[in-house]
N, CA, C and O atoms as CSV, one atom per row, in Angstrom:
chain,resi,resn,atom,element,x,y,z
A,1,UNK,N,N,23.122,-36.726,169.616
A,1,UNK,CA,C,22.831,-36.830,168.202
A,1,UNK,C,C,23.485,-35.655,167.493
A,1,UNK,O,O,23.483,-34.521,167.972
A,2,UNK,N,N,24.054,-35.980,166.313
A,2,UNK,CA,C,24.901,-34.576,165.403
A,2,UNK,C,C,24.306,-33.766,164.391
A,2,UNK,O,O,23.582,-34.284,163.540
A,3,UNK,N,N,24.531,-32.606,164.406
A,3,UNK,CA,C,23.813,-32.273,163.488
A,3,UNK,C,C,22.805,-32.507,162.472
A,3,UNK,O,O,23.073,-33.673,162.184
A,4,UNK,N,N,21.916,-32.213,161.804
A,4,UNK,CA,C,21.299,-32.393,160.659
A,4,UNK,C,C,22.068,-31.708,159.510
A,4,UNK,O,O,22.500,-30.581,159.750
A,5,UNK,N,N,22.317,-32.290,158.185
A,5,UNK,CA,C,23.091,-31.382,157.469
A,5,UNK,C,C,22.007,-30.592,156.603
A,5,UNK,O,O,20.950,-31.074,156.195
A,6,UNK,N,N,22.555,-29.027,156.354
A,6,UNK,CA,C,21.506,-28.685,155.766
A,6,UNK,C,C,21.838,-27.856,154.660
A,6,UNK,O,O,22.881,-27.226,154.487
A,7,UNK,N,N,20.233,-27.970,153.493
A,7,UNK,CA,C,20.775,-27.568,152.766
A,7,UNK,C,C,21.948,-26.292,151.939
A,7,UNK,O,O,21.629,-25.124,152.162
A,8,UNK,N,N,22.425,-26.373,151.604
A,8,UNK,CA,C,22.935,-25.234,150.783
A,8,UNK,C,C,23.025,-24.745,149.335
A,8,UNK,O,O,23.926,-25.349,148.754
A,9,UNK,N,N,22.438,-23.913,148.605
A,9,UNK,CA,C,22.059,-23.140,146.950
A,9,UNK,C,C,23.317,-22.863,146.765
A,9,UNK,O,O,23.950,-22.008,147.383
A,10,UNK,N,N,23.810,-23.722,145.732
A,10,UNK,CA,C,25.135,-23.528,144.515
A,10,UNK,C,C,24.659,-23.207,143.607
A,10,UNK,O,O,23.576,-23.730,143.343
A,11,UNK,N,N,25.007,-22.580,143.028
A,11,UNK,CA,C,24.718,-21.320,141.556
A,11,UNK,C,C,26.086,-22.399,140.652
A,11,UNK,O,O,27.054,-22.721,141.341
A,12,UNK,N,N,26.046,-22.817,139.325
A,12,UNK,CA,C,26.693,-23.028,139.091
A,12,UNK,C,C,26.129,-22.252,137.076
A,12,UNK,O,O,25.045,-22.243,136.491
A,13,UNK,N,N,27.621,-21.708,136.653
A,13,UNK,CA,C,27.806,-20.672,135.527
A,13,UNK,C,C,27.881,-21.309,134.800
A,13,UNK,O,O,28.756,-22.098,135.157
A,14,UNK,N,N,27.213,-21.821,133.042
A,14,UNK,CA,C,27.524,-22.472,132.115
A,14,UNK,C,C,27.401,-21.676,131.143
A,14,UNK,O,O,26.346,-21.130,130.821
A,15,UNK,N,N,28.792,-21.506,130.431
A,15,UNK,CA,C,29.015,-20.762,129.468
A,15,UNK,C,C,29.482,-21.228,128.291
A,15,UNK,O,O,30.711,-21.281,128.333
A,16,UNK,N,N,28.967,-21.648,127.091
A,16,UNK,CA,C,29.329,-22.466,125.971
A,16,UNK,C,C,29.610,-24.192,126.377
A,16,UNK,O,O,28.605,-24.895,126.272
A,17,UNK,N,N,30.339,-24.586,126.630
A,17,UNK,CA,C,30.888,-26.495,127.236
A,17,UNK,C,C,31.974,-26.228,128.414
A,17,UNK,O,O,33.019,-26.874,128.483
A,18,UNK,N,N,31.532,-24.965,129.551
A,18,UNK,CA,C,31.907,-24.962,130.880
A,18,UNK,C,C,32.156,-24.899,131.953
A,18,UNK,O,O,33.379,-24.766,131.996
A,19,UNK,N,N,31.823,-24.906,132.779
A,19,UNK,CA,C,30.619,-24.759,133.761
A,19,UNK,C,C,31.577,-24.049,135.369
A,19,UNK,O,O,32.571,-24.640,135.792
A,20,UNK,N,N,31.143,-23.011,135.914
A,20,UNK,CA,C,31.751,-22.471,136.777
A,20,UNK,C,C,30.948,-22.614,138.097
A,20,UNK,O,O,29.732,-22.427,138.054
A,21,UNK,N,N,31.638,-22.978,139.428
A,21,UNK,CA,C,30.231,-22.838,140.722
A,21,UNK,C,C,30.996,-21.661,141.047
A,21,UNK,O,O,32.207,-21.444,141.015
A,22,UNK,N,N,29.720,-20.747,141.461
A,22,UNK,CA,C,30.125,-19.322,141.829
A,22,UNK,C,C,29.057,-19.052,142.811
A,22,UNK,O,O,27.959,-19.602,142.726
A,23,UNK,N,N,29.386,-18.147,143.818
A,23,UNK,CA,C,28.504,-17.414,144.568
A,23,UNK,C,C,28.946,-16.118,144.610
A,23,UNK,O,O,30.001,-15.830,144.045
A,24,UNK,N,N,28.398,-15.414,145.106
A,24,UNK,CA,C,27.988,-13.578,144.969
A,24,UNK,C,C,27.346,-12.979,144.144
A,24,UNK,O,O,26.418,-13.611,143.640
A,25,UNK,N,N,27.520,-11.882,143.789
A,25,UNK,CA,C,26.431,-11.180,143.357
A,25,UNK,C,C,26.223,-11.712,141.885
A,25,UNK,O,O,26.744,-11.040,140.996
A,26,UNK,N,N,25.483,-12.904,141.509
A,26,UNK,CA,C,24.941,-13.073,140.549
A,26,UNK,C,C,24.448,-11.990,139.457
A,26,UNK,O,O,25.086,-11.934,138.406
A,27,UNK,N,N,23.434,-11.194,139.631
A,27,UNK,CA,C,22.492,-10.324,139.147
A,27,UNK,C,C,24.565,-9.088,138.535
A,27,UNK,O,O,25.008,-8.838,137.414
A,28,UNK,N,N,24.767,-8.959,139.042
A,28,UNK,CA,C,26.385,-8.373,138.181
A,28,UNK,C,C,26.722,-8.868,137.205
A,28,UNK,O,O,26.789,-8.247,136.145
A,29,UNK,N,N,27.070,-10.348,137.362
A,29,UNK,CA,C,27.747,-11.043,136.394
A,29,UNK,C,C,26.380,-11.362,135.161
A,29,UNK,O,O,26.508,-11.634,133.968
A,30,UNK,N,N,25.499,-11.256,135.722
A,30,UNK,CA,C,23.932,-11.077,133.956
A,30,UNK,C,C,24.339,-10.092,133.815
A,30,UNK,O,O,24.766,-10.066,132.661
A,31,UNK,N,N,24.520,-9.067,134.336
A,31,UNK,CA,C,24.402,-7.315,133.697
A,31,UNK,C,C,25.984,-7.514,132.686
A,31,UNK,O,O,25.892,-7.143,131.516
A,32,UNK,N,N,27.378,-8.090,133.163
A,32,UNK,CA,C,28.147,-7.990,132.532
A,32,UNK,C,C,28.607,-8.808,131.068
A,32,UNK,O,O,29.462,-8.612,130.203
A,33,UNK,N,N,27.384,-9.979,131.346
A,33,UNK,CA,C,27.233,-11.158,130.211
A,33,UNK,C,C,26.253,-10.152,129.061
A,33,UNK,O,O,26.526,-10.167,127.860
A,34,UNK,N,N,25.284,-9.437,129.529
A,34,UNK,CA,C,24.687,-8.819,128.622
A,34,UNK,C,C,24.899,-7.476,127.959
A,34,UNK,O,O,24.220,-6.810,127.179
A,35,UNK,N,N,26.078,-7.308,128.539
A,35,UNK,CA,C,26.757,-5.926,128.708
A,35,UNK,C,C,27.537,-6.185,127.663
A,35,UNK,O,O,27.534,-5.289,126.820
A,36,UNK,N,N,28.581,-7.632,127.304
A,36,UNK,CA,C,29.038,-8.225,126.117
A,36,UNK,C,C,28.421,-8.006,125.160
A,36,UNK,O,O,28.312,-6.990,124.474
A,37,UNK,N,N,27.894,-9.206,125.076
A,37,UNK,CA,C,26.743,-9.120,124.316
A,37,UNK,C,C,25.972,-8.457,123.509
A,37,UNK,O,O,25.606,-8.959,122.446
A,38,UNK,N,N,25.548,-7.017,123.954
A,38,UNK,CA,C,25.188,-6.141,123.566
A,38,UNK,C,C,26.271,-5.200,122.771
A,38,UNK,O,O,26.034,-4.698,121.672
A,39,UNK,N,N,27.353,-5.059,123.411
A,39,UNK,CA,C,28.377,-4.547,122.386
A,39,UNK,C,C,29.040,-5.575,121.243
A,39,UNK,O,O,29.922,-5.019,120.588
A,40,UNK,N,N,28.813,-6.808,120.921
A,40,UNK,CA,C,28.797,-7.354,120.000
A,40,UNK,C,C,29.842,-8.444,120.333
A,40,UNK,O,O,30.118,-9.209,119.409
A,41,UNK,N,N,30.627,-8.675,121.834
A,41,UNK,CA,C,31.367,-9.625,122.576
A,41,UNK,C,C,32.437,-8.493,123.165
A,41,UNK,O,O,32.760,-7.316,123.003
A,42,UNK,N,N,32.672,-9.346,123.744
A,42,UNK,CA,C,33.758,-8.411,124.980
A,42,UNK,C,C,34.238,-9.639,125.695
A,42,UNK,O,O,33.739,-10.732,125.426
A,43,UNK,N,N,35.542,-9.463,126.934
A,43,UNK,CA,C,35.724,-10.225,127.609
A,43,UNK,C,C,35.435,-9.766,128.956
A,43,UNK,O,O,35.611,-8.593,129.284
A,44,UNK,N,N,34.943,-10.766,129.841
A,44,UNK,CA,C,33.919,-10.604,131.211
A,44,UNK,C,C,35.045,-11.507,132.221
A,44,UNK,O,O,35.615,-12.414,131.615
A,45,UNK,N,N,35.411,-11.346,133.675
A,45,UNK,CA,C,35.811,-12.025,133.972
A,45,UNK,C,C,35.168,-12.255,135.638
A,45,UNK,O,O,34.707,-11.569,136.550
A,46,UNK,N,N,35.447,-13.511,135.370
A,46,UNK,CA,C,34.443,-13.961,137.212
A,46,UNK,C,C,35.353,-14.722,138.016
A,46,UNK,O,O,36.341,-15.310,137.577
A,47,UNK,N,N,34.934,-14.681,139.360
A,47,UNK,CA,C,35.824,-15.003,140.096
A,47,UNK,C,C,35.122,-16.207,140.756
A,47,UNK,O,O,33.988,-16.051,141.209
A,48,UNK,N,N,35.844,-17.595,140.844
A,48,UNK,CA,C,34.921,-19.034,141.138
A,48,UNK,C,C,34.681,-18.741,142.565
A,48,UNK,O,O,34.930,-17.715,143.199
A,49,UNK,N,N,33.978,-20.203,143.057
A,49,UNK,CA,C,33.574,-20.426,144.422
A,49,UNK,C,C,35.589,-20.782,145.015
A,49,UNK,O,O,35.941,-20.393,146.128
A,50,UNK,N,N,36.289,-21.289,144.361
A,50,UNK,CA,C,37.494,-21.478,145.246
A,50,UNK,C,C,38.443,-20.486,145.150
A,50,UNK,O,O,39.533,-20.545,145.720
A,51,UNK,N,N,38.025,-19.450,144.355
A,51,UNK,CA,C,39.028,-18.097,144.582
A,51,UNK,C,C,39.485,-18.387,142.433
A,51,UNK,O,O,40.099,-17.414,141.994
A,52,UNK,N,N,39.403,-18.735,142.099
A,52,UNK,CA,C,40.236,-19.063,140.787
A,52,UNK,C,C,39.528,-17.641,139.619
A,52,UNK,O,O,38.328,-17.441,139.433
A,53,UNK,N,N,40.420,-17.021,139.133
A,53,UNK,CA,C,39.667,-15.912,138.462
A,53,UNK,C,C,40.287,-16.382,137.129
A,53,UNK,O,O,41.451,-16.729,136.931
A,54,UNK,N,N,39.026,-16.303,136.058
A,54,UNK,CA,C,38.973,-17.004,134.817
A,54,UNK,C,C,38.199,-15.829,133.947
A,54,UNK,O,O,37.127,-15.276,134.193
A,55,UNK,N,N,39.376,-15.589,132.530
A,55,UNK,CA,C,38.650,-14.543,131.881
A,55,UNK,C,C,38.415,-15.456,130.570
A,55,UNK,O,O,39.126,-16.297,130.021
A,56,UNK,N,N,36.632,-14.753,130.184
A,56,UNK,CA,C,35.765,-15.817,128.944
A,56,UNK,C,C,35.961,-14.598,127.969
A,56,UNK,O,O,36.386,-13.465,128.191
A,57,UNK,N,N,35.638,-15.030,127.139
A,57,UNK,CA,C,35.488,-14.526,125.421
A,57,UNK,C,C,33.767,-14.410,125.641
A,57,UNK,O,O,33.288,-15.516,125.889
A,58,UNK,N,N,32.837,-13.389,125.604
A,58,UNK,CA,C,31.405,-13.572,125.416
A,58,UNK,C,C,31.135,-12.852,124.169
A,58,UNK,O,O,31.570,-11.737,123.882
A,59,UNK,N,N,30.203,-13.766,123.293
A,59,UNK,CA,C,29.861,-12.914,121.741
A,59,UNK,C,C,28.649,-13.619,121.853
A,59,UNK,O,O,28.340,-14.689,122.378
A,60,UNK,N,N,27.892,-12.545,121.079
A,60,UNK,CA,C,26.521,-12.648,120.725
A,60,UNK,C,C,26.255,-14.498,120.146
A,60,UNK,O,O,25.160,-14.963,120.463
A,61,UNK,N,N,26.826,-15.056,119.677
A,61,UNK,CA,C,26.624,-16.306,119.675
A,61,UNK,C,C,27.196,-17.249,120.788
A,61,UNK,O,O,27.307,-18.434,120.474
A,62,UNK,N,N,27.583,-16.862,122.084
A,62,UNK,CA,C,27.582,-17.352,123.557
A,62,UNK,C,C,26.346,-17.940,123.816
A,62,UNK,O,O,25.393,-17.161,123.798
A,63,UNK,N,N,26.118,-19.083,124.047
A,63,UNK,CA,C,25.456,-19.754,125.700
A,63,UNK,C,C,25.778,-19.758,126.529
A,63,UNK,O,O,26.853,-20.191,126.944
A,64,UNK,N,N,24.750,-19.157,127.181
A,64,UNK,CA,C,25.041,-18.857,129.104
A,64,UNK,C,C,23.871,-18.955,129.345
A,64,UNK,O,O,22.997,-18.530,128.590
A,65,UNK,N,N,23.543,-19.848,131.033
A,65,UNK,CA,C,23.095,-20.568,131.626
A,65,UNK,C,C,23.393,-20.122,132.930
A,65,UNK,O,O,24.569,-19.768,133.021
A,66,UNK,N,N,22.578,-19.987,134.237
A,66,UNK,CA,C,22.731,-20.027,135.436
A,66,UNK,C,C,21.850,-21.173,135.839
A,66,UNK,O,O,20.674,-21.248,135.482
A,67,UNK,N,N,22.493,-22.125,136.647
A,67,UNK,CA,C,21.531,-22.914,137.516
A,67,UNK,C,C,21.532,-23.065,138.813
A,67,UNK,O,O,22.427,-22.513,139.453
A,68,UNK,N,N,20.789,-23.645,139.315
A,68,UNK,CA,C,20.598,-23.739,140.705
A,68,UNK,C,C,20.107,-24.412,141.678
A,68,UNK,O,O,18.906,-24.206,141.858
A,69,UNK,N,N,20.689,-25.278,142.502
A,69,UNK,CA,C,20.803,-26.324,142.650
A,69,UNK,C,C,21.037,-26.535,144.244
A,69,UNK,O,O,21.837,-25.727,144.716
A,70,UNK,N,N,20.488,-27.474,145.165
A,70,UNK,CA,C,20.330,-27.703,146.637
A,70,UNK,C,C,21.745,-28.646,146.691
A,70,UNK,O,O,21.931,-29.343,145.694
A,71,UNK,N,N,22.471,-28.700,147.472
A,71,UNK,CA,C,23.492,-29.573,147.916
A,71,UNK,C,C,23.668,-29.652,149.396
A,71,UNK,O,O,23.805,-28.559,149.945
A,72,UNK,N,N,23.695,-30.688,150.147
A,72,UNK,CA,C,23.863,-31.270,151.181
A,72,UNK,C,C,25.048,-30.486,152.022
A,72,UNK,O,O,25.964,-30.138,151.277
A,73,UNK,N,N,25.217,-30.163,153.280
A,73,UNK,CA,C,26.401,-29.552,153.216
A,73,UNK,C,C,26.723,-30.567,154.608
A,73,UNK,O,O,25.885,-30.550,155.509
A,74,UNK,N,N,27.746,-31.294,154.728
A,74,UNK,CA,C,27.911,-32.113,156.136
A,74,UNK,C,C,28.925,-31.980,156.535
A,74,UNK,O,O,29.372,-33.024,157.011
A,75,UNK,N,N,29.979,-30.627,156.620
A,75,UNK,CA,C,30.624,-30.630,157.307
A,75,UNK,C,C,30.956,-29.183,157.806
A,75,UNK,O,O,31.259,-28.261,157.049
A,76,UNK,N,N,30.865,-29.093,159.147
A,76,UNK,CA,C,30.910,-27.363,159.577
A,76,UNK,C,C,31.811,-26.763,158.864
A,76,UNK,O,O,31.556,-25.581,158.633
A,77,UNK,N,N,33.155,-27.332,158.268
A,77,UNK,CA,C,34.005,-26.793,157.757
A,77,UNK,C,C,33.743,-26.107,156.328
A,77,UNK,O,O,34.377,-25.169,155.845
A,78,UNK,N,N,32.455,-26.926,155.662
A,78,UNK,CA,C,32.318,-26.269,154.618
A,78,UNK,C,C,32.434,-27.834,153.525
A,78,UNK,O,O,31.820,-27.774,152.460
A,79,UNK,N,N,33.085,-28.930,153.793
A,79,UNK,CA,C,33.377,-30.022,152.939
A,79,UNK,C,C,32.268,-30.658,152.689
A,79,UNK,O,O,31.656,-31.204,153.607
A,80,UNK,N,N,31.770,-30.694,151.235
A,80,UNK,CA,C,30.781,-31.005,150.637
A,80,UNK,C,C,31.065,-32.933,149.977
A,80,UNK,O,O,32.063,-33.326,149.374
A,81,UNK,N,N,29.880,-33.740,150.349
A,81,UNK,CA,C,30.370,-34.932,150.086
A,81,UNK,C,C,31.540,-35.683,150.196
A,81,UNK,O,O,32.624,-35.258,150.597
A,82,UNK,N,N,31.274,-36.851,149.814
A,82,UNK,CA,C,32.681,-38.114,150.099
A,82,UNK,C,C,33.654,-37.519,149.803
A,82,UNK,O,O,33.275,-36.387,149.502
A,83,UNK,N,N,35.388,-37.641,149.638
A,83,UNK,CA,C,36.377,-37.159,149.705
A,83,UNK,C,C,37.255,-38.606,148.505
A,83,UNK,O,O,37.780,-39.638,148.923
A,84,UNK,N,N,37.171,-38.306,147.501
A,84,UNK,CA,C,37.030,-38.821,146.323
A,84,UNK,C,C,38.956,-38.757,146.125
A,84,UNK,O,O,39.441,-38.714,144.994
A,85,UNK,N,N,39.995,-38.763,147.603
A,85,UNK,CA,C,41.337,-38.432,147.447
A,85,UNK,C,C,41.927,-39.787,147.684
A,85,UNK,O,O,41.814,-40.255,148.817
A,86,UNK,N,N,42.561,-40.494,146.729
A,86,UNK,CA,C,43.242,-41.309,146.883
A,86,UNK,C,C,44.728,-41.534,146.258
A,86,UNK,O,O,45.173,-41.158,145.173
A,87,UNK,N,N,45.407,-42.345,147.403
A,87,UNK,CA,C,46.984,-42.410,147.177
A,87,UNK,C,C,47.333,-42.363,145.782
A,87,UNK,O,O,48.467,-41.944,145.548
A,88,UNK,N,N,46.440,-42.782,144.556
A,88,UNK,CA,C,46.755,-43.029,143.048
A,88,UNK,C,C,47.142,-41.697,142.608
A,88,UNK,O,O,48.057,-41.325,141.873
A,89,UNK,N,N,46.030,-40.926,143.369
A,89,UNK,CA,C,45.864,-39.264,142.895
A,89,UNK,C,C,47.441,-38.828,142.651
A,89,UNK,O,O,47.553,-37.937,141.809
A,90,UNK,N,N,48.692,-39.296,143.238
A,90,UNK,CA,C,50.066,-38.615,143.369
A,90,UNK,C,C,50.906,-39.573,142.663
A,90,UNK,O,O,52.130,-39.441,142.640
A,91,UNK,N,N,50.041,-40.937,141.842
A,91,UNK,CA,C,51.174,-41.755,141.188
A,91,UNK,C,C,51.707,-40.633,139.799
A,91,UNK,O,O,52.832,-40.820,139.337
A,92,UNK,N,N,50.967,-39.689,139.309
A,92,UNK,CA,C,51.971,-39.109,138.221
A,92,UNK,C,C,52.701,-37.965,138.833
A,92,UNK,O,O,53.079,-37.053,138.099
A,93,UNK,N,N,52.903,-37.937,139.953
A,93,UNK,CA,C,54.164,-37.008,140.517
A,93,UNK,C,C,55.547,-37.725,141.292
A,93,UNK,O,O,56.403,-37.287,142.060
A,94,UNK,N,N,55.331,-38.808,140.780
A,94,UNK,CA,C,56.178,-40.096,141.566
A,94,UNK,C,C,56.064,-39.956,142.578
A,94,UNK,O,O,57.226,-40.086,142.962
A,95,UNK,N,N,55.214,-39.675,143.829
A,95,UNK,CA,C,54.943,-39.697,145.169
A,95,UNK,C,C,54.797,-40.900,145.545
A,95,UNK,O,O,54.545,-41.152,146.723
């Protein structure tokens, strides 16, 4: 019999209409959202769950959101759910 898959906590970042999944030190990235904020906006920059580093605009009229959320994890490798890749995916590269 194979594994049981089990759960795993995704943190995912919503900041105005867009939403980042991130892991690490959470409790940093509040201190640096409020750290904006408090100086009247600044720019903060975070680094995603796939490596992608994205710099935001944060001003006192920002929404930000942390949530948190259970996801299934079924593959030792780390591959989360169905695999949503199909041959169409490369019809606009003429592949």
């Amino acid at each position: 019999m194979g594994k049981m898959p089990r759960p795993t906590t995704i943190s995912t970042v919503v900041i105005g209409d867009r939403t980042y999944r991130m892991d690490g030190d959470l409790d940093d990235l509040k201190a640096r959202i409020l750290q904006a904020v408090h100086a009247g906006g600044g720019w903060i920059e975070i680094v995603t769950m796939n490596g992608n580093r994205t710099e935001i605009l944060v001003t006192t009229s920002s929404e930000a959101r942390i949530e948190h959320g259970q996801q299934e994890e079924t593959d030792p490798a780390g591959a989360i759910g169905k695999s949503s890749f199909g041959i169409e995916d490369f019809d606009e590269y003429g592949l």
